[in-house]
N, CA, C and O atoms as CSV, one atom per row, in Angstrom:
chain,resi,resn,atom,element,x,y,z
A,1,UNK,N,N,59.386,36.470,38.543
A,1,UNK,CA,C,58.500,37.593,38.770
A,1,UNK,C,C,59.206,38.612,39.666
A,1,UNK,O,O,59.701,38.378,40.769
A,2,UNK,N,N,59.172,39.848,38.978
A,2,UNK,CA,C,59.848,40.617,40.032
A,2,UNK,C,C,58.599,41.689,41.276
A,2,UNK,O,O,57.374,41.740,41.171
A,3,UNK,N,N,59.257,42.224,42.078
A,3,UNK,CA,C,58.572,42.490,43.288
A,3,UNK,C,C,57.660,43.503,42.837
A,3,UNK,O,O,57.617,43.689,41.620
A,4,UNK,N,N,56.798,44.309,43.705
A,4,UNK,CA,C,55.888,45.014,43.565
A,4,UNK,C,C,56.671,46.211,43.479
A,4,UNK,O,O,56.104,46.869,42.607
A,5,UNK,N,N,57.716,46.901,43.920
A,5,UNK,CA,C,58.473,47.760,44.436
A,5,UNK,C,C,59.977,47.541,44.037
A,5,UNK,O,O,60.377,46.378,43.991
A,6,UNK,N,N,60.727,48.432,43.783
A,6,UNK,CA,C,62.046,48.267,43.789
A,6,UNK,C,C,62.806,49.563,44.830
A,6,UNK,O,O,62.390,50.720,44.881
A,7,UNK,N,N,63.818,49.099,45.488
A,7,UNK,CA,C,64.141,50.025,46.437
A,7,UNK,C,C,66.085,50.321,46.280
A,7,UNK,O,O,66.843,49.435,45.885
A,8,UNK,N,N,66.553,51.735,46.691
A,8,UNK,CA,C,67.787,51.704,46.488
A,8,UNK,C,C,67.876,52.453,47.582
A,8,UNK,O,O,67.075,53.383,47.671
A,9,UNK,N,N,69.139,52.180,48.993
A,9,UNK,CA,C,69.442,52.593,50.015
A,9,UNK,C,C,70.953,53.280,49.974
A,9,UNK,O,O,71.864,52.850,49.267
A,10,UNK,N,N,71.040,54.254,50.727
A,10,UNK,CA,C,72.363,55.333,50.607
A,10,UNK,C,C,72.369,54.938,52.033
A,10,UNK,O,O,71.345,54.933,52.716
A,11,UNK,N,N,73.928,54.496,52.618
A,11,UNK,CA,C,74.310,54.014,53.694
A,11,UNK,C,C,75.436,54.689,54.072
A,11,UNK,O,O,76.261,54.832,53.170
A,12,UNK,N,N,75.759,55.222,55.314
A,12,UNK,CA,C,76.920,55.411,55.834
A,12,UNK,C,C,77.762,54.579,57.244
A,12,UNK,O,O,77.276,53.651,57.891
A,13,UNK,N,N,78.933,55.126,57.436
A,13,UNK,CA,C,79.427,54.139,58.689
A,13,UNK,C,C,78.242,54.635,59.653
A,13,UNK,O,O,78.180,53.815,60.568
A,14,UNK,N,N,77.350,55.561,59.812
A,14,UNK,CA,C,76.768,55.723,60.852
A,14,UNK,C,C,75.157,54.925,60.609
A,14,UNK,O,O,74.266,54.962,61.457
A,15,UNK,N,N,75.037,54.182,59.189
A,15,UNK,CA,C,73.728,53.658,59.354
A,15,UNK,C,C,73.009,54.230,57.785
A,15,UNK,O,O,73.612,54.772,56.858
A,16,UNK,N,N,71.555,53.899,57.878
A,16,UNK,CA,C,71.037,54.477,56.227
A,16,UNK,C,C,70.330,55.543,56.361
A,16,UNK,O,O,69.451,55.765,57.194
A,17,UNK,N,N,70.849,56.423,55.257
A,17,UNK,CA,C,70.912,57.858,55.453
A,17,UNK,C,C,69.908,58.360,53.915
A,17,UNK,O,O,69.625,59.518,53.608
A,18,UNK,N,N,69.522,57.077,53.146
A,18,UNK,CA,C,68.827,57.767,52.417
A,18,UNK,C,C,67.939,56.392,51.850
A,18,UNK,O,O,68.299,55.219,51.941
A,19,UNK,N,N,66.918,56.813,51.359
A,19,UNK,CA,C,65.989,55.419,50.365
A,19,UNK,C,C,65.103,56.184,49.340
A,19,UNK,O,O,64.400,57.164,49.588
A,20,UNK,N,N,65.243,55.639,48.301
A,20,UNK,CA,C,64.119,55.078,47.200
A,20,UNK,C,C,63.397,54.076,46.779
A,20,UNK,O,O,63.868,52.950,46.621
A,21,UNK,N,N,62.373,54.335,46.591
A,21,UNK,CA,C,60.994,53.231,46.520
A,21,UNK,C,C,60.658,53.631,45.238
A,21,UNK,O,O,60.489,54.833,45.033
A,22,UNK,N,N,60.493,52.600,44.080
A,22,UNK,CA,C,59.717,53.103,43.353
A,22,UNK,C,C,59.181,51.775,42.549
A,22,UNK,O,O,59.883,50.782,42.354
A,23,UNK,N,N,57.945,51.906,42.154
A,23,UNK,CA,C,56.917,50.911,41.653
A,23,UNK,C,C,57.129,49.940,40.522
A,23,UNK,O,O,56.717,50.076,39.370
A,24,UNK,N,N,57.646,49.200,40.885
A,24,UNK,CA,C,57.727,47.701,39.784
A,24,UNK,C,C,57.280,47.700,38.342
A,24,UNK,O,O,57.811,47.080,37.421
A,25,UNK,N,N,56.337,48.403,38.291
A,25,UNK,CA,C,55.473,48.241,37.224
A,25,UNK,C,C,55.745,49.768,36.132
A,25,UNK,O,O,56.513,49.906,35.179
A,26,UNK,N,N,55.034,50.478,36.587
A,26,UNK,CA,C,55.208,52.184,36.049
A,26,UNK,C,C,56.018,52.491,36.730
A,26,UNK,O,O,55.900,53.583,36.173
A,27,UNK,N,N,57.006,52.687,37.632
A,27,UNK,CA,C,58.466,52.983,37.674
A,27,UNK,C,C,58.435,54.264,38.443
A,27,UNK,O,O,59.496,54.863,38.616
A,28,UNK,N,N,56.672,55.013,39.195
A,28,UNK,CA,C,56.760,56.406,39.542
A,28,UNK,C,C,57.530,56.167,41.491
A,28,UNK,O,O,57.571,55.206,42.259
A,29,UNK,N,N,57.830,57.082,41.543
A,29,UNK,CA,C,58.957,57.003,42.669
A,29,UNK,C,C,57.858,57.069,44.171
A,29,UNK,O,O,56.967,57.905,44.326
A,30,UNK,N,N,58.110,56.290,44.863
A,30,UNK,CA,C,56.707,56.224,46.327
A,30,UNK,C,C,57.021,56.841,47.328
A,30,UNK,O,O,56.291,57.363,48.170
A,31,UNK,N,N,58.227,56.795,47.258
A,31,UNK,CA,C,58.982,57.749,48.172
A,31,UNK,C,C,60.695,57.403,48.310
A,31,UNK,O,O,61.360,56.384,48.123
A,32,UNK,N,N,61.035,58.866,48.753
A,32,UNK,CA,C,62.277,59.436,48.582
A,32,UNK,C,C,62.532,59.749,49.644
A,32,UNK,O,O,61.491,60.238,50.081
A,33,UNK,N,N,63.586,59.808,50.699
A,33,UNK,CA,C,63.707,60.276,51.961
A,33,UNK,C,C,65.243,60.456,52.145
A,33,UNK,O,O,65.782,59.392,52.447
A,34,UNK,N,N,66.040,61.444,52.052
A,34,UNK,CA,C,67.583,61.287,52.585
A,34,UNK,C,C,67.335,62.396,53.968
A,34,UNK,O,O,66.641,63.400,54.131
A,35,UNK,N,N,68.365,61.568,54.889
A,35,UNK,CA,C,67.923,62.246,56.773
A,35,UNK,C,C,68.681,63.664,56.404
A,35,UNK,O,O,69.676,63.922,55.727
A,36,UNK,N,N,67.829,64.396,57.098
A,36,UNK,CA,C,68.287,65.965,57.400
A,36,UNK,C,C,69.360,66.384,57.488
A,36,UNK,O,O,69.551,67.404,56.826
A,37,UNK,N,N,70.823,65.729,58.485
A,37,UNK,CA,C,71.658,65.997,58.384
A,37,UNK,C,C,72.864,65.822,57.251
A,37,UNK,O,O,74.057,66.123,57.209
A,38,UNK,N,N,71.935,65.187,56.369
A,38,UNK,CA,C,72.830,64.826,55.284
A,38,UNK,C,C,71.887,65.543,53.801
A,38,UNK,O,O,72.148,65.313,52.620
A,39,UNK,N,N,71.342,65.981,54.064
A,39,UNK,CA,C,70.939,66.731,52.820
A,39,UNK,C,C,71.976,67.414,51.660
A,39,UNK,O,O,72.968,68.095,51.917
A,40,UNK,N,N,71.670,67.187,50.834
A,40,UNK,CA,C,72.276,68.471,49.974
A,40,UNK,C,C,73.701,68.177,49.756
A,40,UNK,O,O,74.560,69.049,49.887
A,41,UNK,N,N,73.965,66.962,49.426
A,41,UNK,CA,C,75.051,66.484,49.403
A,41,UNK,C,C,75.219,65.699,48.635
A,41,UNK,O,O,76.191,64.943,48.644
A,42,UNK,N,N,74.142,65.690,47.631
A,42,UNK,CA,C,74.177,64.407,46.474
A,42,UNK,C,C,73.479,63.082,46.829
A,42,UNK,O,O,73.124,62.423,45.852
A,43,UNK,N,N,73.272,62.680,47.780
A,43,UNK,CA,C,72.855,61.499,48.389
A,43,UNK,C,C,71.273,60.901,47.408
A,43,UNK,O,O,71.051,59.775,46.963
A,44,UNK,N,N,70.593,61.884,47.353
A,44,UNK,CA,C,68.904,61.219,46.300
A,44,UNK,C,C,69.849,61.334,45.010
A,44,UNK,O,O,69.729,60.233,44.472
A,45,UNK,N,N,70.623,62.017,44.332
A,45,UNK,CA,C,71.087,62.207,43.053
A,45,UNK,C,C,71.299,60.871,42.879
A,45,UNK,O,O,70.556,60.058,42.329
A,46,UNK,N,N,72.556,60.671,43.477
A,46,UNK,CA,C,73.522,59.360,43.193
A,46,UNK,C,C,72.311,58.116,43.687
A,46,UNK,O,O,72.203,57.079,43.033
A,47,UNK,N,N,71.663,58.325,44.612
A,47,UNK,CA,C,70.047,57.231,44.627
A,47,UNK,C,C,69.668,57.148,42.927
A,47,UNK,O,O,69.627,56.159,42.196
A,48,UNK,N,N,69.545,57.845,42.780
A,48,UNK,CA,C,68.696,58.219,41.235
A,48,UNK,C,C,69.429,57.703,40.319
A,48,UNK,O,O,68.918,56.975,39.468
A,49,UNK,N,N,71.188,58.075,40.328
A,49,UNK,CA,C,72.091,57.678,39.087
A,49,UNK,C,C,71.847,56.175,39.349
A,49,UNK,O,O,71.661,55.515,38.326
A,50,UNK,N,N,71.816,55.610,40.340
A,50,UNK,CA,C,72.555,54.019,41.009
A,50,UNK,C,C,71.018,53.689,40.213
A,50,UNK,O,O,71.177,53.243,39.076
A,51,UNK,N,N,69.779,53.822,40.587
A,51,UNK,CA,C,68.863,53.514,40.597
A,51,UNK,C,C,68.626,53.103,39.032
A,51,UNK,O,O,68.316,51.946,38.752
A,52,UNK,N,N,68.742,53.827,38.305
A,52,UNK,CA,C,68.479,53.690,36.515
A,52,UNK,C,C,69.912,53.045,35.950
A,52,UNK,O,O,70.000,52.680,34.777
A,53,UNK,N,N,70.945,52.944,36.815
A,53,UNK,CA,C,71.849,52.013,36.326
A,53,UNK,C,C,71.605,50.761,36.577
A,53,UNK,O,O,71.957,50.043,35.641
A,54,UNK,N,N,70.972,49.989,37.792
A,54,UNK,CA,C,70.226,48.980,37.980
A,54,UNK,C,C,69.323,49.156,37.138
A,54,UNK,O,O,70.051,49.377,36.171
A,55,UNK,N,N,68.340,49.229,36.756
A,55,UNK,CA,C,67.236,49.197,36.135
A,55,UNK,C,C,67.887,48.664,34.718
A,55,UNK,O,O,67.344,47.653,34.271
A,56,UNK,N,N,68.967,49.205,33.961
A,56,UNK,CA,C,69.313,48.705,33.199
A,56,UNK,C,C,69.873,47.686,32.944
A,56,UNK,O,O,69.545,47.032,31.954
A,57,UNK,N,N,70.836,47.304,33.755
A,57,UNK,CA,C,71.344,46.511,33.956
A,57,UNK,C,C,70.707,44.887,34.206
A,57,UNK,O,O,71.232,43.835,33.841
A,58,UNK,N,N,69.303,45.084,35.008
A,58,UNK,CA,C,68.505,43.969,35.595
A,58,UNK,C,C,67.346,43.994,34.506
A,58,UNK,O,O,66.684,42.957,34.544
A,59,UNK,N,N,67.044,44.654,33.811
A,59,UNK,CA,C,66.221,44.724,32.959
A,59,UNK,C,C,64.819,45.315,33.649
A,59,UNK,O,O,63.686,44.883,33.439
A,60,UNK,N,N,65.091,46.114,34.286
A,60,UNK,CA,C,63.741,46.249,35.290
A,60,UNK,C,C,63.285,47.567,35.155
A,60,UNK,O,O,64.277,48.293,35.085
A,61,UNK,N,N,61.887,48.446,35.063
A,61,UNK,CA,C,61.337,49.740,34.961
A,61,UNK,C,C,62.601,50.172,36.058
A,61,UNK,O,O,63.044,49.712,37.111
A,62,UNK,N,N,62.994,51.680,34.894
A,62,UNK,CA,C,63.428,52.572,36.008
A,62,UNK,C,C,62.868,53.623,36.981
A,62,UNK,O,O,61.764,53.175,37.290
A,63,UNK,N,N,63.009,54.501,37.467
A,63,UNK,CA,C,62.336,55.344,38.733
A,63,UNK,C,C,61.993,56.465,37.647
A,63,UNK,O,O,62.738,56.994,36.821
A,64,UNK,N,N,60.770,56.641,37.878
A,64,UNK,CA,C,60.340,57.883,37.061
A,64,UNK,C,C,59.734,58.953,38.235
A,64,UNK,O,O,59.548,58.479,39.356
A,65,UNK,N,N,59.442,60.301,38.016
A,65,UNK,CA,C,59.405,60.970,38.902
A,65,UNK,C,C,57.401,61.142,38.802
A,65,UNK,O,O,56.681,61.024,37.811
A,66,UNK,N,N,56.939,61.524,40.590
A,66,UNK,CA,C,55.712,61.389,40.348
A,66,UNK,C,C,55.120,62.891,40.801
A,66,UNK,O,O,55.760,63.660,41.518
A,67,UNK,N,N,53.927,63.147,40.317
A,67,UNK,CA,C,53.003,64.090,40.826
A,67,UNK,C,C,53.348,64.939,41.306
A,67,UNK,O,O,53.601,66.119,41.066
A,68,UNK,N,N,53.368,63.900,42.485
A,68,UNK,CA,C,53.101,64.273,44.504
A,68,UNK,C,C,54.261,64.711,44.368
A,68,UNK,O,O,54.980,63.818,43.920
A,69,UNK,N,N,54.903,65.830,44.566
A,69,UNK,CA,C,56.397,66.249,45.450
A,69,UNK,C,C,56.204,66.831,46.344
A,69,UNK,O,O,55.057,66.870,46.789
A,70,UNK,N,N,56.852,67.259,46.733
A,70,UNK,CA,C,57.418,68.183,48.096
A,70,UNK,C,C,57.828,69.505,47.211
A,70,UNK,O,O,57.960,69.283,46.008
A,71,UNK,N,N,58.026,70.720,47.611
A,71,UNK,CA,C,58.733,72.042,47.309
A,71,UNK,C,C,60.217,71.366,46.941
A,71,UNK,O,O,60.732,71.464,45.827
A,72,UNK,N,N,60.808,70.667,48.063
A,72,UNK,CA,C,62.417,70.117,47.709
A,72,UNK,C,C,62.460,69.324,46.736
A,72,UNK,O,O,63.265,69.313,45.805
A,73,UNK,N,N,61.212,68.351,47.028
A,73,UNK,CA,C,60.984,67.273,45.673
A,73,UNK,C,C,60.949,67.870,44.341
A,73,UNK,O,O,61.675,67.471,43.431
A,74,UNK,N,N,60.357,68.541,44.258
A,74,UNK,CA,C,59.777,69.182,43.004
A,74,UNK,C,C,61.421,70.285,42.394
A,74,UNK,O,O,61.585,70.275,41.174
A,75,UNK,N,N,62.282,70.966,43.084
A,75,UNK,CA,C,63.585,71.054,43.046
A,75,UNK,C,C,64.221,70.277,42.484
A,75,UNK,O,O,64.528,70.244,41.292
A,76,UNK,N,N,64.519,69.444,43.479
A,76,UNK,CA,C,65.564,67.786,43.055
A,76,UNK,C,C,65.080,67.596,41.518
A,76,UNK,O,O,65.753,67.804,40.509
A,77,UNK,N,N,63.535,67.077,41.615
A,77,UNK,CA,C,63.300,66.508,40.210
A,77,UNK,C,C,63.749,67.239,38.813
A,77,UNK,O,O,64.315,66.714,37.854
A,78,UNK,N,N,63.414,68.334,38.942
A,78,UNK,CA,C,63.826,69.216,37.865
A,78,UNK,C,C,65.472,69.400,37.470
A,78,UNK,O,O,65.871,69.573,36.319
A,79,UNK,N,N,66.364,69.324,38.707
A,79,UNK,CA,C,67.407,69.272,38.942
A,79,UNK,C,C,68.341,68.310,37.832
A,79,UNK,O,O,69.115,68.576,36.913
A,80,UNK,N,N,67.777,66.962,38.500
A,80,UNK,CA,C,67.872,65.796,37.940
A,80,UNK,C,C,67.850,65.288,36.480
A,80,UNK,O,O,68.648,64.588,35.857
A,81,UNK,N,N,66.353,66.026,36.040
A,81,UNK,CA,C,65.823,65.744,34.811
A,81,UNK,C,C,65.371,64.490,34.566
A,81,UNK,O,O,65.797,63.540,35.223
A,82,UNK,N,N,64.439,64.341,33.572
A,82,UNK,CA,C,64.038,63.502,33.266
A,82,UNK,C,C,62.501,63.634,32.566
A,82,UNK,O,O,62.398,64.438,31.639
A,83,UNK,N,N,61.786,63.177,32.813
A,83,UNK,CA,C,60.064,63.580,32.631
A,83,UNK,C,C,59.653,64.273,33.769
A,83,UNK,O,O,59.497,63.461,34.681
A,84,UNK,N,N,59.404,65.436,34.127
A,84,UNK,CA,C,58.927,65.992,35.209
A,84,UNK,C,C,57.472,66.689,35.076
A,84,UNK,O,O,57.275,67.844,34.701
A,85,UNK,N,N,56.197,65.453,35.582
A,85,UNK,CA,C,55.295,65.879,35.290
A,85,UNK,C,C,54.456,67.031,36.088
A,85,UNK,O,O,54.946,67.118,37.214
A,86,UNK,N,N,53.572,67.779,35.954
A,86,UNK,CA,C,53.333,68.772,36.978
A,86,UNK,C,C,52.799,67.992,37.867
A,86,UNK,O,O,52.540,66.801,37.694
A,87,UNK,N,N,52.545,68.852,39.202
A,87,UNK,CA,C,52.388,68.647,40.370
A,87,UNK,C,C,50.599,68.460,40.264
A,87,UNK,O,O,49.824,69.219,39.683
A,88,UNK,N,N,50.264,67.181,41.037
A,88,UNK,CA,C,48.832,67.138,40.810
A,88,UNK,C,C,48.438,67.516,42.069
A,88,UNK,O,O,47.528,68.326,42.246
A,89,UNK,N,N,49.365,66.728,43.416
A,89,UNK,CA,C,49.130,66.876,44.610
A,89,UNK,C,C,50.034,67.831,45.275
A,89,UNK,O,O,51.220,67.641,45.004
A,90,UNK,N,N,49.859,68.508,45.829
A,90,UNK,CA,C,51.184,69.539,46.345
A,90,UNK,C,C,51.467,69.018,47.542
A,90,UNK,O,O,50.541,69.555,48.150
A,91,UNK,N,N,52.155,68.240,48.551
A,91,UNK,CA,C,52.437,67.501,49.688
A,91,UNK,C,C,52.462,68.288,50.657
A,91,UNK,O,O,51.795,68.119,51.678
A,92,UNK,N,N,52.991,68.941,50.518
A,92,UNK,CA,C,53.392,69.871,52.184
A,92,UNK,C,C,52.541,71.587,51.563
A,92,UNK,O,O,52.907,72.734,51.821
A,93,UNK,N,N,51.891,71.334,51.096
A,93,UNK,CA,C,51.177,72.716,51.044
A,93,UNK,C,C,51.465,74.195,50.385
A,93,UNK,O,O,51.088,75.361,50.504
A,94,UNK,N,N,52.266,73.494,49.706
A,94,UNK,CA,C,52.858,75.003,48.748
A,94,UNK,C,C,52.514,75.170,47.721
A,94,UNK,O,O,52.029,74.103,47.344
A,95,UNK,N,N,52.438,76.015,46.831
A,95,UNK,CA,C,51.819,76.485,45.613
A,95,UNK,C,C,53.162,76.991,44.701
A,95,UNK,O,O,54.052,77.724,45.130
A,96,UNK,N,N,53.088,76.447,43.410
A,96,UNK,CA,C,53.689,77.241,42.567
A,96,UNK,C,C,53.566,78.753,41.737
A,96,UNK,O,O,54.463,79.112,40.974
């Protein structure tokens, strides 16, 4: 039986600098977090590539993108590609 959650961590010599969470079952992503000073540097991408290469590999739902984003979230996702469904919840308060 696999877990409720599947998670993929971006690490540096200084410690973990990025994570993905995303749901065992339907595969929508729970959260995404790479630290501030490391933004914008590929760090959720290569989360994302690593992430659906496991998934294949283990036979396990991959990370699908959800709802809820952020303004950056909602960026990244599109970025990325994949199924990008509209925004149901807007997180931090912005409007398209």
């Amino acid at each position: 039986m696999f877990p409720e959650e599947h998670e993929i961590t971006a690490v540096s010599d200084s410690g973990q600098v990025g994570r993905l969470i995303w749901d065992a079952e339907d595969g929508e992503i729970s959260h995404l977090h790479v630290g501030e000073p490391v933004r914008r540097r590929g760090i959720a991408t290569a989360m994302w590539e690593t992430a659906h290469e496991e998934a294949e590999t283990r036979g396990i739902t991959p990370p699908t993108h959800s709802s809820q984003r952020t303004q950056a979230g909602d960026s990244w996702a599109r970025a990325v590609g994949g199924d990008v469904p509209d925004l149901t919840d807007d997180v931090d308060g912005w409007t398209q």
